[in-house]
C-alpha positions in Angstrom: 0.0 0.0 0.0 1.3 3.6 -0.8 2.3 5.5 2.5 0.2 8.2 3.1 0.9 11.6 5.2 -1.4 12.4 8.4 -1.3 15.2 10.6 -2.8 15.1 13.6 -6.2 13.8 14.9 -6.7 16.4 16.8 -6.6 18.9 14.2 -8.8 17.2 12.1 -12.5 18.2 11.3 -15.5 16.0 11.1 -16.8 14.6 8.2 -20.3 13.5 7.4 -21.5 12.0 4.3 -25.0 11.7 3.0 -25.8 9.5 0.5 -29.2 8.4 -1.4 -30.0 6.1 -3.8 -31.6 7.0 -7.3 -32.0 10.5 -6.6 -31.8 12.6 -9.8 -30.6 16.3 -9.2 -33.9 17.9 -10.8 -35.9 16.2 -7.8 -34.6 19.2 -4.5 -36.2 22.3 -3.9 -33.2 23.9 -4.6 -32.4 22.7 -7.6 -35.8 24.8 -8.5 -38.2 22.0 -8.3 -41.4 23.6 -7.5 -43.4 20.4 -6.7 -41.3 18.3 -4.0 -40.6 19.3 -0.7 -37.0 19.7 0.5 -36.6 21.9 3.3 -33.7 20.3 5.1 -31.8 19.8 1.9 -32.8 23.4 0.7 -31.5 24.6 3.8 -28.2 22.6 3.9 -27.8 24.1 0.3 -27.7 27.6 1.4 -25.1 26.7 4.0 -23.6 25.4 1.0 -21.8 24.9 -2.4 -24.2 23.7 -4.6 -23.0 21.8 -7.7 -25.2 21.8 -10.3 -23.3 19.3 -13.0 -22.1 16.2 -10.9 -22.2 12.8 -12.7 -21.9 9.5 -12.5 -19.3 8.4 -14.5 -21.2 5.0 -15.8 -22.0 1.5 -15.0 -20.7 -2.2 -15.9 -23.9 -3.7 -14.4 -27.5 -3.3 -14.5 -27.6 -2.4 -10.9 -25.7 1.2 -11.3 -25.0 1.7 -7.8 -22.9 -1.0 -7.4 -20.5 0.7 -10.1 -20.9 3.8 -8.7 -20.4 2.8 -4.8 -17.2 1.0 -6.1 -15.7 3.8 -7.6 -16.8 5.9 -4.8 -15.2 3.3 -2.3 -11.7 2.8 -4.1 -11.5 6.4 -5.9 -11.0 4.4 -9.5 -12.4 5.4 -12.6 -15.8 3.2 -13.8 -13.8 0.7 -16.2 -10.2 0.4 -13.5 -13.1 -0.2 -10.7 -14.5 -3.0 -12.5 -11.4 -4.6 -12.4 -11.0 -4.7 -8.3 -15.1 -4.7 -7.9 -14.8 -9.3 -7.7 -11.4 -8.2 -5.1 -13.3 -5.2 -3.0 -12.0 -7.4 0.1 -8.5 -7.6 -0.8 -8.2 -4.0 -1.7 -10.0 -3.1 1.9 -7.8 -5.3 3.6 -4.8 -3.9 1.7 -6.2 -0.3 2.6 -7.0 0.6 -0.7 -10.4 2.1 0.4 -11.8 5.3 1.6 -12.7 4.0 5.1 -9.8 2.6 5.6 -7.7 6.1 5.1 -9.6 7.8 7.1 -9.1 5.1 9.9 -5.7 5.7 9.0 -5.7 9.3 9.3 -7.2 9.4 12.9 -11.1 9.3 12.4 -13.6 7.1 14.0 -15.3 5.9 11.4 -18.8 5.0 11.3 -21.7 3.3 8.9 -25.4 2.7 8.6 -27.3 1.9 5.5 -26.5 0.5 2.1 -23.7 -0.5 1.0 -23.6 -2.7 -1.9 -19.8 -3.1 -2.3 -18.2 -6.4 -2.2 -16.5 -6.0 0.7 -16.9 -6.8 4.6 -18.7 -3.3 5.8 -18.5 -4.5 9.5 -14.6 -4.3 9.2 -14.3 -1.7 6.4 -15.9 0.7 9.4 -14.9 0.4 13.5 -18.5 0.9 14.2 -21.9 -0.3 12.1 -25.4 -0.4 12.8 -28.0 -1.6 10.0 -26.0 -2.8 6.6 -28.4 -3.0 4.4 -28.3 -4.6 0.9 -29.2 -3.4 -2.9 -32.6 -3.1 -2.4 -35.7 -3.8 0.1 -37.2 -6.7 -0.9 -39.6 -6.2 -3.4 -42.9 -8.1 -4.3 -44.8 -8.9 -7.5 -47.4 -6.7 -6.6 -44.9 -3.4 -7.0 -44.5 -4.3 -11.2 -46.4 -3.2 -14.0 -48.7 -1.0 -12.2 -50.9 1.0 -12.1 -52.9 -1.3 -14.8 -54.6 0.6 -17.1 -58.6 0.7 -15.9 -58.0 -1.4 -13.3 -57.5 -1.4 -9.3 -54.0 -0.8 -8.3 -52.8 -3.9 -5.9 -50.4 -1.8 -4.6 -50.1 0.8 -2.0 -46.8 2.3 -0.8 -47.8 2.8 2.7 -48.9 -0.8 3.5 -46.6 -2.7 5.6 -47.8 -6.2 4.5 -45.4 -5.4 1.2 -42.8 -5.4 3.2 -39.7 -3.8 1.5 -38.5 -0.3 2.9 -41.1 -1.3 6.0 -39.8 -5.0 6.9 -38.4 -5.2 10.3 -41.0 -2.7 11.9 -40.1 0.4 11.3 -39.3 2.4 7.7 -35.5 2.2 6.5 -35.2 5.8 6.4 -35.9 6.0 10.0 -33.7 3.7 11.5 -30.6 5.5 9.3 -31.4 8.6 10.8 -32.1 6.3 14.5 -28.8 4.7 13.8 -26.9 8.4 13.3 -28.4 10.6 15.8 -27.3 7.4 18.3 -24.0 7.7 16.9 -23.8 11.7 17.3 -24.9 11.0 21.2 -22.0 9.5 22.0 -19.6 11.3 19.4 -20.5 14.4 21.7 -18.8 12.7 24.4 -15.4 12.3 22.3 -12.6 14.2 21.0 -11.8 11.6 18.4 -13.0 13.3 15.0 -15.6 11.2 13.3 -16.3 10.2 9.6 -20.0 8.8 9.3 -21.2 7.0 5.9 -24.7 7.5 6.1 -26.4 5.6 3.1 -30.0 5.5 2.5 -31.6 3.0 0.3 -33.8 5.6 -0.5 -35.3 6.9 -2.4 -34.9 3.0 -5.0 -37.6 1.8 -5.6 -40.3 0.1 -4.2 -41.0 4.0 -3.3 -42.7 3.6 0.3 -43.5 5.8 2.8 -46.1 6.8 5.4 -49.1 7.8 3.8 -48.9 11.6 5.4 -46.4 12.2 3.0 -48.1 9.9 0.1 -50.9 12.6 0.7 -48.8 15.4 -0.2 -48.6 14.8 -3.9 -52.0 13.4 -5.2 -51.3 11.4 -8.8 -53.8 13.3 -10.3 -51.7 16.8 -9.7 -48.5 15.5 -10.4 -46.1 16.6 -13.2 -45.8 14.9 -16.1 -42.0 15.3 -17.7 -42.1 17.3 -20.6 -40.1 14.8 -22.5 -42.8 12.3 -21.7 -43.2 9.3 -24.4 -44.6 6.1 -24.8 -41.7 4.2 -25.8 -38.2 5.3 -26.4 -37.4 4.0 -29.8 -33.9 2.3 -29.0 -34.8 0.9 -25.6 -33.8 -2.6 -26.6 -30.2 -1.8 -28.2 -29.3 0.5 -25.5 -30.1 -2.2 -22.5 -33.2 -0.5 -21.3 -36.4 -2.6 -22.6 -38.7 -4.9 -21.5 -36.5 -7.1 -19.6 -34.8 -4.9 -17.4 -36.1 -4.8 -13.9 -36.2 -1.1 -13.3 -38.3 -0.8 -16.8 -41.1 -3.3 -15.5 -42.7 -1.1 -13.0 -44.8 0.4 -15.4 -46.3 -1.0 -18.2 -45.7 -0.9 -21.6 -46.4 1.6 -23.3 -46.0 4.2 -20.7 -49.2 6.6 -20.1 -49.6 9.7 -18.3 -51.5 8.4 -15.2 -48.8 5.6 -14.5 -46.1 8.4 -14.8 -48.1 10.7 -12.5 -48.6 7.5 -10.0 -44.8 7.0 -10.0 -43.7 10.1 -9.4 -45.9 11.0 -6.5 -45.0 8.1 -5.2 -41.1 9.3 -6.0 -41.5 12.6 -4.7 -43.4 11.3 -1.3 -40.2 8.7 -0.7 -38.2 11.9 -1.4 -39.9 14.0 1.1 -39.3 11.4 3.8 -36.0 11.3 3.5 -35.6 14.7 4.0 -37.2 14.3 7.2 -34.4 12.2 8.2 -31.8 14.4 7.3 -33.1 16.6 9.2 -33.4 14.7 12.3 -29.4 13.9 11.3 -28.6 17.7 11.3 -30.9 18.5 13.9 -28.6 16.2 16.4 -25.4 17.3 14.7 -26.1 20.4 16.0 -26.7 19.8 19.5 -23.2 18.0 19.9 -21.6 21.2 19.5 -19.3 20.1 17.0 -21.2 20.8 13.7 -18.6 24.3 13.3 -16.0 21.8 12.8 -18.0 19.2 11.2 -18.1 19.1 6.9 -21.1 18.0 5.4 -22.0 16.2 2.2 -24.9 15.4 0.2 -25.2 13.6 -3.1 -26.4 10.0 -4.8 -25.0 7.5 -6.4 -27.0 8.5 -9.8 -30.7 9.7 -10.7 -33.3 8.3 -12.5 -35.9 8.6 -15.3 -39.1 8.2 -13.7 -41.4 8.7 -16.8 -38.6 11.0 -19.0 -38.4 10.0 -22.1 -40.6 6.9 -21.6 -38.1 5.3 -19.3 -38.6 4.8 -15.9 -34.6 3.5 -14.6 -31.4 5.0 -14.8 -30.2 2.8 -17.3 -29.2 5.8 -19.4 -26.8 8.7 -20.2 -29.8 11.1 -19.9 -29.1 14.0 -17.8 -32.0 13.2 -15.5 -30.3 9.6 -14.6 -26.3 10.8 -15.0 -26.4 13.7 -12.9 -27.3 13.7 -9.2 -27.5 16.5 -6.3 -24.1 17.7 -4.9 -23.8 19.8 -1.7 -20.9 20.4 0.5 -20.9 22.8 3.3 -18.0 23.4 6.0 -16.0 25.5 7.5 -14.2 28.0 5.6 -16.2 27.1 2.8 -18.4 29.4 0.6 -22.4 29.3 1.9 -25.0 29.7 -0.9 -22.7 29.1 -3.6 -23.8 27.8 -6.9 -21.2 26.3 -8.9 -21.6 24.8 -12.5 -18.2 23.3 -13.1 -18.7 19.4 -14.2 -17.3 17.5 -11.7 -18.0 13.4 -10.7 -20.0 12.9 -7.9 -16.8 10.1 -6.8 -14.7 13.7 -6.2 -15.9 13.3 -2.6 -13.8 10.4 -1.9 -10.7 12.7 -2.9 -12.0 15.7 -0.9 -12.5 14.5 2.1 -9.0 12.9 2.4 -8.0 16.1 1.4 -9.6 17.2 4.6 -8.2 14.8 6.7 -4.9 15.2 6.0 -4.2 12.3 3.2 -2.1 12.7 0.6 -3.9 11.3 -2.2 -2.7 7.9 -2.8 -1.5 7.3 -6.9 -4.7 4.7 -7.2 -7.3 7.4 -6.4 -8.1 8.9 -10.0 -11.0 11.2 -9.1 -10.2 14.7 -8.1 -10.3 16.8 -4.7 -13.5 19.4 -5.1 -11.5 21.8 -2.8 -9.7 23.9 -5.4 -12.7 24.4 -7.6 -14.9 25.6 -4.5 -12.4 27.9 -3.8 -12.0 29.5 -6.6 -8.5 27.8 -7.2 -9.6 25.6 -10.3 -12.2 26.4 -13.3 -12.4 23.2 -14.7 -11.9 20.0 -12.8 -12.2 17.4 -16.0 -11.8 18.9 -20.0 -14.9 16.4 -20.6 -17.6 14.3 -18.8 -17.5 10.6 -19.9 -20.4 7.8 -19.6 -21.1 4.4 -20.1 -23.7 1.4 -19.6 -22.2 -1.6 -20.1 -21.4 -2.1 -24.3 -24.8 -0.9 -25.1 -24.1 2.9 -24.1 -21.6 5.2 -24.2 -21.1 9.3 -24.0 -19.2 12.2 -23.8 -20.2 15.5 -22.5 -18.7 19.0 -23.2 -18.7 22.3 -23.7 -22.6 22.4 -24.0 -23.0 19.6 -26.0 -24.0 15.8 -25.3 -23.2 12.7 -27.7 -24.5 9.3 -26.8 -23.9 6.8 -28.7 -25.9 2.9 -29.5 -22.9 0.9 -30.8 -24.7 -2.0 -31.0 -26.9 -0.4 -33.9 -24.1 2.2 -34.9 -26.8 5.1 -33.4 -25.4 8.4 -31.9 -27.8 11.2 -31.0 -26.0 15.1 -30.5 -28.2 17.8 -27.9 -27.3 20.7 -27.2 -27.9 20.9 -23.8 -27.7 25.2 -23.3 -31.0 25.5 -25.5 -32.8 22.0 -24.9 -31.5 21.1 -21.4 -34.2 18.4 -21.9 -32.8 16.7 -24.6 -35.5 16.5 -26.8 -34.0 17.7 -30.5 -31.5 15.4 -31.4 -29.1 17.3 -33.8 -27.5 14.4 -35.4 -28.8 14.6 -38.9 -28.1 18.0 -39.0 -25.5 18.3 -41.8 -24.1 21.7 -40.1 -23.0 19.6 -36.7 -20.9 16.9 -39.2 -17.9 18.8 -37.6 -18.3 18.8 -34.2 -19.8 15.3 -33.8 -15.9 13.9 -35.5 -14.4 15.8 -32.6 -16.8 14.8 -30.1 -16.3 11.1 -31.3 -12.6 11.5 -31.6 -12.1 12.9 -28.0 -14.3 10.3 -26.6 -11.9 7.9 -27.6 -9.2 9.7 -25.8 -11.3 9.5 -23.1 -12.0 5.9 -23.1 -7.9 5.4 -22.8 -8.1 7.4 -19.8 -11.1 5.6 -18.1 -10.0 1.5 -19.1 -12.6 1.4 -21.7 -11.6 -1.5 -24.0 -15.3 -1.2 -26.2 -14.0 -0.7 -29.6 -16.2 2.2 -31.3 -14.3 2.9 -34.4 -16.2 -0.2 -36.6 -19.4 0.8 -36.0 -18.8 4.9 -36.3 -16.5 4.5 -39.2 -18.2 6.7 -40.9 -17.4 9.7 -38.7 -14.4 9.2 -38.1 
């Protein structure tokens, strides 16, 4: 393992981290979502620097968070994580993993909540509480619903389904139990903590009490103005009938089941902010929270009716790019910073924090100098990938995804249509600028251990 340089516990700050599951950035209050509630996080963001362009850098499975928590966990770019995702254990063991530095570096470290990484939480962390899997369980009864004329078996508030309400009490709760337990007794230390706080929220099956189910009737919900049946290249791009997060609704979509969805979305989203309050709420009555740094993001977003797809099985803005707050000491409060940056740069600022010098493994980049002011650009372009169906590259403005299993690319420019809606590839004047966009994603997929061969199938562009 590469030595790393410490200085002192004692001089060290707290660190909490925040962390949801298939949260897309368009879905906080401040983010200007006018329909879901967010106060705690639309607080937290005006103590804050907001960042409105994080991403996920892609995905070599189905299940996205596990790619994503990987990279998070080991600080490697998507493709280099796949290759130590099957030997998470040996690369925790060898100390090749965030916990494990801060350990190093003087922190008591502490985790509740998903995890989803192949290797042994209990020991990755000196103290756990609930380690969760992927998922709650789900049932049959949480697929292809609502039916169309019919009665919906489904509720999200009823226990008897289980998932995010097996064991008694709602996941979200007992991660926010779990922390302010932990926060009681960190009050009573000196030892600086560093607390993993993952919810399994706000993945489906989207449960919560009925209260907050009551706040967004499907009837008055928002329907994406991207909405459509079908997207035509679901099946060549991984995303069609067979993948599990495209079988909650049915096929083809329909207003109504979108509006259902995404009530049920937003209420699950509501309810988790409830927690982080209550997390916040006991931060600040240990007197530490001056020198505590705070961070809130997710491990990607998701679709939820845009563009007829309901996962994040995409390279869609509304299932690449996640929330991104991080407030602290010495920091800037309310400010909102557009820079394109991974959501994985947490891993790399916080050891910054605490001390560590970044080990040569760790390719994702401290978010320090571009909150300060330091740095204007933190990557020269945004990659993304889903497994061999997917790929894309993101910069200056414009978006190209490409389907290399049918040879289709699609351009948008993302200052006029941030919705992606007119696909500019046909248009003769962008011939130009999609052979440079091609060309310096394949300079990109050197640097990230991408091994898909593109040129065959885009010959023609290049």
């Amino acid at each position: 393992m590469l030595a790393a340089s410490f200085t002192q516990a004692a001089d060290k700050p707290n660190i909490i981290f925040l962390f949801a599951d298939d949260y897309s950035y368009e879905c906080v209050g401040a983010y200007g979502h006018s329909m879901v509630q967010t106060p705690h996080l639309d607080q937290l963001a005006k103590q804050s620097t907001r960042f409105t362009h994080a991403y996920n850098m892609g995905s070599w499975s189905g299940a996205v968070c596990v790619a994503s928590r990987t990279m998070l966990n080991t600080g490697r770019f998507v493709w280099h994580a796949e290759k130590v995702y099957k030997s998470a254990e040996k690369e925790r063991v060898a100390g090749r993993f965030w916990s494990e530095y801060m350990k190093q570096a003087g922190y008591d470290t502490y985790m509740t909540g998903k995890w989803h990484v192949p290797a042994n939480a209990a020991k990755a962390f000196e103290t756990s509480a609930h380690i969760r899997g992927g998922m709650p369980k789900d049932t049959n009864h949480g697929y292809n619903r609502p039916p169309a004329g019919g009665e919906d078996p489904w509720s999200p508030s009823d226990p008897q389904f289980g998932g995010f309400w097996a064991g008694g009490k709602h996941w979200s709760e007992v991660v926010a139990d779990d922390a302010v337990d932990f926060l009681d007794t960190a009050a009573k230390r000196d030892k600086p903590f560093f607390m993993y706080l993952a919810f399994n929220a706000v993945h489906d099956p989207r449960q919560s009490p009925q209260d907050y189910v009551d706040h967004y009737p499907a009837e008055k919900t928002d329907v994406p103005a991207d909405f459509q049946p079908l997207y035509p290249e679901r099946e060549a791009m991984g995303a069609g009938k067979s993948l599990r997060d495209e079988k909650l609704a049915p096929f083809p979509r329909t207003p109504h089941a979108i509006q259902v969805h995404r009530s049920e979305y937003y209420a699950i989203i509501e309810h988790m902010d409830a927690q982080i309050g209550r997390i916040l709420d006991a931060l600040q009555k240990t007197g530490k929270a001056d020198n505590t740094y705070i961070f809130f993001t997710a491990d990607h977003g998701l679709a939820v009716g845009h563009h007829g797809l309901l996962g994040k099985q995409n390279m869609y803005d509304h299932s690449v790019r996640v929330p991104l707050l991080v407030a602290g000491p010495g920091l800037p409060q309310g400010k909102v910073c557009e820079t394109p940056v991974y959501l994985q740069d947490v891993m790399a600022t916080t050891l910054e924090l605490a001390g560590v010098e970044k080990p040569d493994h760790v390719e994702f980049r401290s978010l320090l100098p571009v909150i300060r002011g330091e740095r204007d650009v933190q990557y020269d372009a945004i990659y993304g990938a889903y497994l061999d169906r997917q790929r894309m590259i993101t910069v200056d403005g414009y978006k190209l995804i490409l389907y290399p299993t049918i040879a289709k690319l699609k351009l948008f420019d993302l200052t006029s249509d941030p919705q992606e809606r007119a696909d500019l590839a046909g248009n003769p004047d962008q011939r130009t600028r999609i052979e440079q966009l091609l060309n310096r994603l394949l300079k990109l997929q050197t640097e990230v251990g991408d091994e898909l061969d593109l040129k065959k199938a885009y010959a023609d562009w290049l």
